[in-house]
ZADOVO-804481 format. One record per residue (C-alpha): residue number from 1; residue in one letter; x, y, z. Coordinates in nm, 4 decimals, decimal comma, always signed. Each point is the difference from the previous one (the first is absolute). Example, Ala and Ser with C-alpha at 12.3 -4.5 7.8 and 13.67 -1.06 7.14 Angstrom:
// ZADOVO-804481
NODE   lumvo   dogu         px         py         pz
NODE       1      A    +1,2300    -0,4500    +0,7800
NODE       2      S    +0,1370    +0,3440    -0,0660
// end
This chain:
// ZADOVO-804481
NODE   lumvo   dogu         px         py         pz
NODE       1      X    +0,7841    +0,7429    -2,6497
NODE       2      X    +0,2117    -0,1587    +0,1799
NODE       3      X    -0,0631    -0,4485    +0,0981
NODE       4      X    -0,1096    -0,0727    +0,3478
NODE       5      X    +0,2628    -0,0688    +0,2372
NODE       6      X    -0,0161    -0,3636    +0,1484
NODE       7      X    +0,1628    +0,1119    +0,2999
NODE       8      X    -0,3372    +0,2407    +0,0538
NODE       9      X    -0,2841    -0,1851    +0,2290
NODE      10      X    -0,2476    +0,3275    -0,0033
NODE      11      X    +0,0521    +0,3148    -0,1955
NODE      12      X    -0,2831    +0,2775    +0,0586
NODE      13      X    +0,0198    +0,3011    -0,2284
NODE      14      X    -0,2100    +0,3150    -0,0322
NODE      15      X    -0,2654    -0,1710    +0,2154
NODE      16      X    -0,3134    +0,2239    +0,0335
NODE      17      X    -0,3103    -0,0990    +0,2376
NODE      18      X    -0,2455    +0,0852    +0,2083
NODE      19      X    -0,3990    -0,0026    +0,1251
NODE      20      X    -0,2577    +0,1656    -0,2446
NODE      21      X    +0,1046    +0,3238    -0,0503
NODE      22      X    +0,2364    +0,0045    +0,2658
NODE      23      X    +0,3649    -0,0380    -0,1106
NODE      24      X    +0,2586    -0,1471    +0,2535
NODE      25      X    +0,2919    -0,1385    -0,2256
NODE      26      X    +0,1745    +0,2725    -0,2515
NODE      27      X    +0,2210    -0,2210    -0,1865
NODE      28      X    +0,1825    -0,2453    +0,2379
NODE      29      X    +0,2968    -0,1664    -0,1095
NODE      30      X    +0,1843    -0,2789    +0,1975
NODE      31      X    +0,1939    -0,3640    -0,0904
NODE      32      X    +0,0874    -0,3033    +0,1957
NODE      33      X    +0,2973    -0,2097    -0,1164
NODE      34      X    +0,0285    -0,3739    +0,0732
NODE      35      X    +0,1348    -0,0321    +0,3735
NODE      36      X    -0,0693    +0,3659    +0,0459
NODE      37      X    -0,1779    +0,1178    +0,3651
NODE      38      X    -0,1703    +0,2823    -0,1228
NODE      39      X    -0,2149    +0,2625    +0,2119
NODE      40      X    -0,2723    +0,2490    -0,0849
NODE      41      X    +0,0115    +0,2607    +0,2620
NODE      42      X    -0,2147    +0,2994    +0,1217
NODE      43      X    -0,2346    +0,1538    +0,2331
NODE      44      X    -0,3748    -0,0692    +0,0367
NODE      45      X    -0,2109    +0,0405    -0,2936
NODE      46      X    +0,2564    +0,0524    -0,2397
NODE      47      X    -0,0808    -0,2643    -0,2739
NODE      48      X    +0,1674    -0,3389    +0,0996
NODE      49      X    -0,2930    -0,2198    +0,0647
NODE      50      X    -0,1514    +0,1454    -0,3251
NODE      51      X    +0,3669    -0,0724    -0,1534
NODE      52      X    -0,0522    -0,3810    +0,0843
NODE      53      X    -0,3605    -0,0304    -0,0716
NODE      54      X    +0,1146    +0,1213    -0,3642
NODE      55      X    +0,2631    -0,2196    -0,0265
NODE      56      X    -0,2175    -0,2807    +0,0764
NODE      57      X    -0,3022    +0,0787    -0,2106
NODE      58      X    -0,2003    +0,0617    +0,2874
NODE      59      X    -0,0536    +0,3361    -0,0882
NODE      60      X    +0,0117    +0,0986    -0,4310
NODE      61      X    +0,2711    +0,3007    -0,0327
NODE      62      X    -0,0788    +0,2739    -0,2663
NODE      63      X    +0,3646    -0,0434    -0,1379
NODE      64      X    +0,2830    -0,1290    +0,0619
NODE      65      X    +0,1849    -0,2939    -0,1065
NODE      66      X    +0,0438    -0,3312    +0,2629
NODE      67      X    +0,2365    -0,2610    -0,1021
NODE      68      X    +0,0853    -0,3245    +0,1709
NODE      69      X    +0,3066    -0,1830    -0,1061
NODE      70      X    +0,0020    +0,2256    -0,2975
NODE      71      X    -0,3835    -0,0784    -0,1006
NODE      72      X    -0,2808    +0,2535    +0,0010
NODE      73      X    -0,2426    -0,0617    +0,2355
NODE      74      X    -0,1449    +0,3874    +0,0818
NODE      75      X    -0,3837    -0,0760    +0,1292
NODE      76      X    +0,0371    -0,3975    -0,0698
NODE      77      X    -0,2743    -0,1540    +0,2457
NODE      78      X    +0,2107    -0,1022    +0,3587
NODE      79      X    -0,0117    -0,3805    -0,0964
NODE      80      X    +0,2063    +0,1131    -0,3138
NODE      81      X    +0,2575    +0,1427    +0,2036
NODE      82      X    -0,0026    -0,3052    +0,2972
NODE      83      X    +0,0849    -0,2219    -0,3046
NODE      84      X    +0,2781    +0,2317    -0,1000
NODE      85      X    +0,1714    -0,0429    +0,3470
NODE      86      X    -0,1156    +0,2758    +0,1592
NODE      87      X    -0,0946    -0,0859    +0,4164
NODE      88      X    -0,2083    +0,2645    +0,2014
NODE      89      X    -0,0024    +0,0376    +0,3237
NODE      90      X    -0,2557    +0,2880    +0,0317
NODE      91      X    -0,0615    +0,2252    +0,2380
NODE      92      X    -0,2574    -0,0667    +0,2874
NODE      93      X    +0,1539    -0,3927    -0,0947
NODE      94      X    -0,3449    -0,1098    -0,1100
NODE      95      X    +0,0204    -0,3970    +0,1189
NODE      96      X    -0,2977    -0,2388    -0,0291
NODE      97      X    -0,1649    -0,0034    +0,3358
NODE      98      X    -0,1536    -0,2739    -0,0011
NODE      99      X    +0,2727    -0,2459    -0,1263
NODE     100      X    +0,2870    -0,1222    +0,1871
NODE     101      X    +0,3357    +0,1132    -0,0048
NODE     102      X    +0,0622    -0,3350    -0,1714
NODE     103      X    -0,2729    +0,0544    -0,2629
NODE     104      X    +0,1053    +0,3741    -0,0556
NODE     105      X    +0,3509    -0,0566    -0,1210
NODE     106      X    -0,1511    -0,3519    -0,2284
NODE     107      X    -0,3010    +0,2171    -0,1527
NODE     108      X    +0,3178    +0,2043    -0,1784
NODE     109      X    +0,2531    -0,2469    -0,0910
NODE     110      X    +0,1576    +0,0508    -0,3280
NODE     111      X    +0,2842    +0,0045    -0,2014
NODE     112      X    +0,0641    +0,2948    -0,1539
NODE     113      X    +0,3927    +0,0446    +0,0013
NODE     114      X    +0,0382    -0,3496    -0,1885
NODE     115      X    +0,0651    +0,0266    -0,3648
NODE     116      X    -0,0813    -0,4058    +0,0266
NODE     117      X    -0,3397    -0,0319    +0,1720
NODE     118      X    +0,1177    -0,3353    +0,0980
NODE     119      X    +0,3103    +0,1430    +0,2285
NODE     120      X    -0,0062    -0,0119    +0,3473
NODE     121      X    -0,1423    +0,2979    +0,1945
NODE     122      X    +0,2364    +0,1920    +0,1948
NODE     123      X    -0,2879    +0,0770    +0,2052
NODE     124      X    -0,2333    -0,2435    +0,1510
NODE     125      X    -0,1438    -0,0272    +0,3381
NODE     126      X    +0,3104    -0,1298    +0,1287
NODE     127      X    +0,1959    +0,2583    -0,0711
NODE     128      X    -0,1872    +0,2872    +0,0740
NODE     129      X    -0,0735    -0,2087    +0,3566
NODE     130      X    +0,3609    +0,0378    +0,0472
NODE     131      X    +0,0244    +0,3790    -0,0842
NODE     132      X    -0,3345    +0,0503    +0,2466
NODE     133      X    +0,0149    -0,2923    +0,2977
NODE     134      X    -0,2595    +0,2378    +0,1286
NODE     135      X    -0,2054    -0,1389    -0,2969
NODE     136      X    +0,0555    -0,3539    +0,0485
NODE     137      X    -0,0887    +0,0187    +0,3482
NODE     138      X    -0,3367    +0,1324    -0,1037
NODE     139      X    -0,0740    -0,1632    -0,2832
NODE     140      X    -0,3348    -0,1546    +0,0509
NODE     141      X    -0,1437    +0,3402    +0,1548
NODE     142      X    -0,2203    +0,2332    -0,1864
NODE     143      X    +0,1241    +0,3390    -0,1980
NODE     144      X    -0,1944    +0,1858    +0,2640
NODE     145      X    +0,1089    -0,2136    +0,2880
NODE     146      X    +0,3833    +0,1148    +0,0091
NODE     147      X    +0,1549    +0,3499    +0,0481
NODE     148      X    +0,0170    +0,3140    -0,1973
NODE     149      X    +0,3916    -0,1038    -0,0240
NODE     150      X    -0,0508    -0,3740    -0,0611
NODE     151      X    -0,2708    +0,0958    -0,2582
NODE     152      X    +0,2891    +0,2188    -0,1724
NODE     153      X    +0,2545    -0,2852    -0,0157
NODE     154      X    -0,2953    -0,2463    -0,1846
NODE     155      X    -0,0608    +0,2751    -0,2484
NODE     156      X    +0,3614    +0,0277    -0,0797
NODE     157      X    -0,0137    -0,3539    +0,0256
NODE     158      X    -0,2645    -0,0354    -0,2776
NODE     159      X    +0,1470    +0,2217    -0,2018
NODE     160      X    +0,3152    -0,2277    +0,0018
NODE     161      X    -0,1624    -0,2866    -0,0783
NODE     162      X    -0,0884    +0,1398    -0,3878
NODE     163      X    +0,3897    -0,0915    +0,0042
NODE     164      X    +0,0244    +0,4366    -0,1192
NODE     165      X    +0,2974    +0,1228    -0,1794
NODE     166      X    -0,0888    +0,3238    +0,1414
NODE     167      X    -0,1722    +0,0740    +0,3299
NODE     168      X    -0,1895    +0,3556    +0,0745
NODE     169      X    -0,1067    +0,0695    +0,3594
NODE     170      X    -0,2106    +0,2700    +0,0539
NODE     171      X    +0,0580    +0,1135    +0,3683
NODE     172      X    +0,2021    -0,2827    +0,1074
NODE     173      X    -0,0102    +0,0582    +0,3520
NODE     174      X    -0,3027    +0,2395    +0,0497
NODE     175      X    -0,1597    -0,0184    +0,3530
NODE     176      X    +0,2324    -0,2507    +0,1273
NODE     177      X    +0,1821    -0,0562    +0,2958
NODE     178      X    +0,4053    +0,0846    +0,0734
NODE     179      X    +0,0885    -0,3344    +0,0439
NODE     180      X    -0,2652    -0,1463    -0,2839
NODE     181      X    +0,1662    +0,2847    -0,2272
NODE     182      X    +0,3433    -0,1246    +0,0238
NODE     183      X    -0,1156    -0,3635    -0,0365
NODE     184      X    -0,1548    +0,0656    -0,3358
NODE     185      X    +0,3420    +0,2305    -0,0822
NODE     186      X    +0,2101    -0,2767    +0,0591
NODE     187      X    -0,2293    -0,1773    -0,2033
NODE     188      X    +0,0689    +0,2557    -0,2779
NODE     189      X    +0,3593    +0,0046    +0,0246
NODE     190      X    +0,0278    -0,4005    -0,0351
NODE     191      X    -0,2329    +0,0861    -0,3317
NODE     192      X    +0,2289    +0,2241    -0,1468
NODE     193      X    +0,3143    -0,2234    +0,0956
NODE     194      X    -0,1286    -0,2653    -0,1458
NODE     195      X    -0,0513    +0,1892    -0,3499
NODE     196      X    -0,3535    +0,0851    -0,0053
NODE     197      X    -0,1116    +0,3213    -0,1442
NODE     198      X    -0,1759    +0,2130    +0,2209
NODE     199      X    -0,2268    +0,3689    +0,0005
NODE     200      X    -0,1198    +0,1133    +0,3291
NODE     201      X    -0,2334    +0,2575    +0,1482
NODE     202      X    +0,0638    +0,1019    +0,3619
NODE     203      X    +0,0420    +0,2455    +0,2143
NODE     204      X    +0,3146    -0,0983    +0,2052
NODE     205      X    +0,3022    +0,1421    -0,1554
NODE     206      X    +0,2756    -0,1126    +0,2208
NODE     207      X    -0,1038    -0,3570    -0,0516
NODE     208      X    -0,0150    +0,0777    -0,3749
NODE     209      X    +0,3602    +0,1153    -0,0374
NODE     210      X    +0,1068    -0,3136    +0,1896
NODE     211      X    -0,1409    -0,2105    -0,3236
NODE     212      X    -0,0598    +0,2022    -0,2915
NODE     213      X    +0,2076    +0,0385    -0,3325
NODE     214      X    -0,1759    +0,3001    -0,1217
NODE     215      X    -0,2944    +0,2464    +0,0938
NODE     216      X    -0,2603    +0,2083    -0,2157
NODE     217      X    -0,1872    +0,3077    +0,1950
NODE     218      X    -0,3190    +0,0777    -0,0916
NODE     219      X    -0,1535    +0,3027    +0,0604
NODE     220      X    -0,3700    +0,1468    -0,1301
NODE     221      X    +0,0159    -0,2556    -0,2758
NODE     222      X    +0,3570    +0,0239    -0,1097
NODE     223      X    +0,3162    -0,1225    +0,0497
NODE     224      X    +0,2141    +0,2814    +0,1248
NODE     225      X    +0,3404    -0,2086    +0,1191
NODE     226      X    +0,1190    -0,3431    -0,0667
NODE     227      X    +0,3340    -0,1414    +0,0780
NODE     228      X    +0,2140    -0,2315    +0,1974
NODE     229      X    +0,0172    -0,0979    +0,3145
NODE     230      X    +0,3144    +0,1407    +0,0868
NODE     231      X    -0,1370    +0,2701    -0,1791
NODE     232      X    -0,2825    +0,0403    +0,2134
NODE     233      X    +0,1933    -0,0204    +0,2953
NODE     234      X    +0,2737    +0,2923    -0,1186
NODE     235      X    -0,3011    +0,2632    -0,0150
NODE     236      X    -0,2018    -0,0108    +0,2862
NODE     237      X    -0,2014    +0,2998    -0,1591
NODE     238      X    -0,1993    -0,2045    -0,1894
NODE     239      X    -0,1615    -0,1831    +0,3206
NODE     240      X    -0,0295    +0,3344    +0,1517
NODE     241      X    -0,1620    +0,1494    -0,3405
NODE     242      X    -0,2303    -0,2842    -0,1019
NODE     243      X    +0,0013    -0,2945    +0,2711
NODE     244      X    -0,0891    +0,1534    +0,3438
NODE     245      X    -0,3523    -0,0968    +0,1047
// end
């Protein structure tokens, strides 16, 4: 067997999972390299959310292999795989209600890309003030106090200040507004340009192939195209075939 590639943030092979009886991934296979924008795309119902909830132990696979930075971690308990640099932004966005926006991004704060505890975050409230303003502006308000697309930017937020060396968002812009869409896009883009590795869930293709480095299609539990971008974009058949809602 072959060593682990350094260069190789997430590597998911043969991934099986599902609910009781009730089997929704059929051996999934997918990798995100360091500074890679990655996307796993499909219709409704076709196994991404379960994807992600196996990645992150939130749901036990029956087989498959999940390695993080070359390290298996396939149905290690979600804390495991926090510690292992690994920031969720799930779907639904899941903030604490009842604490600010202020206490929200603090109740997270870590340091999980730092070989050197001791180092300097690259993401503290600050920073992730300056990537939101929105944020700042609101940050003595409660979780439930600010919109569906503020609430959105202070779970990405959150999920940045673990200081991740790989970011999964599970419907990144689900249910939100045009303009609150391309905020959090341009958000993206600055992410990837700045080197951070990246896997995203949405719908919105055209503002996918704006960012992305590579796509996986999922459909009925299995990966049936992955490519490049440019790829993507030479053969529109594969929208029409797997990605029209």
């Amino acid at each position: 067997m072959s060593s682990p590639r350094p260069d190789i943030m997430l590597e998911v092979s043969g991934l099986e999972a599902g609910y009781g009886a009730a089997q929704v991934l059929f051996g999934v296979d997918l990798a995100v390299g360091a500074g890679e924008f990655v996307t796993l795309i499909g219709r409704n119902g076709m196994g991404k959310t379960t994807t992600v909830r196996s990645i992150m132990g939130l749901l036990r696979p029956f087989a498959g292999s999940v390695r993080v930075r070359g390290r298996e971690m396939c149905a290690a308990r979600p804390f495991h795989l926090a510690k292992a640099g690994i920031g969720l932004v799930p779907e639904g966005r899941q903030v604490f209600p009842t604490l600010t926006v202020r206490e929200n991004l603090i109740a997270t704060a870590a340091n999980h890309s730092a070989s050197d505890p001791s180092m300097p975050a690259r993401w503290t409230l600050e920073s992730v003030f300056a990537l939101f303003p929105r944020l700042a502006e609101r940050a003595g308000h409660l979780g439930s106090q600010i919109s569906g697309g503020e609430q959105q930017m202070l779970a990405i937020g959150r999920a940045l200040m673990t200081n991740p060396r790989l970011l999964i968002l599970d419907e990144a812009t689900e249910g939100l507004a045009p303009l609150i869409r391309q905020e959090i896009w341009s958000c993206l883009a600055r992410l990837k340009a700045e080197g951070e590795a990246v896997l995203v869930i949405d719908k919105n293709i055209d503002d996918l192939v704006r960012i992305a480095d590579r796509h996986f299609v999922l459909e009925k539990g299995r990966i049936v195209w992955q490519g490049s971008n440019e790829a993507l974009r030479a053969d529109p058949s594969v929208v029409d075939r797997y990605l029209h809602f």
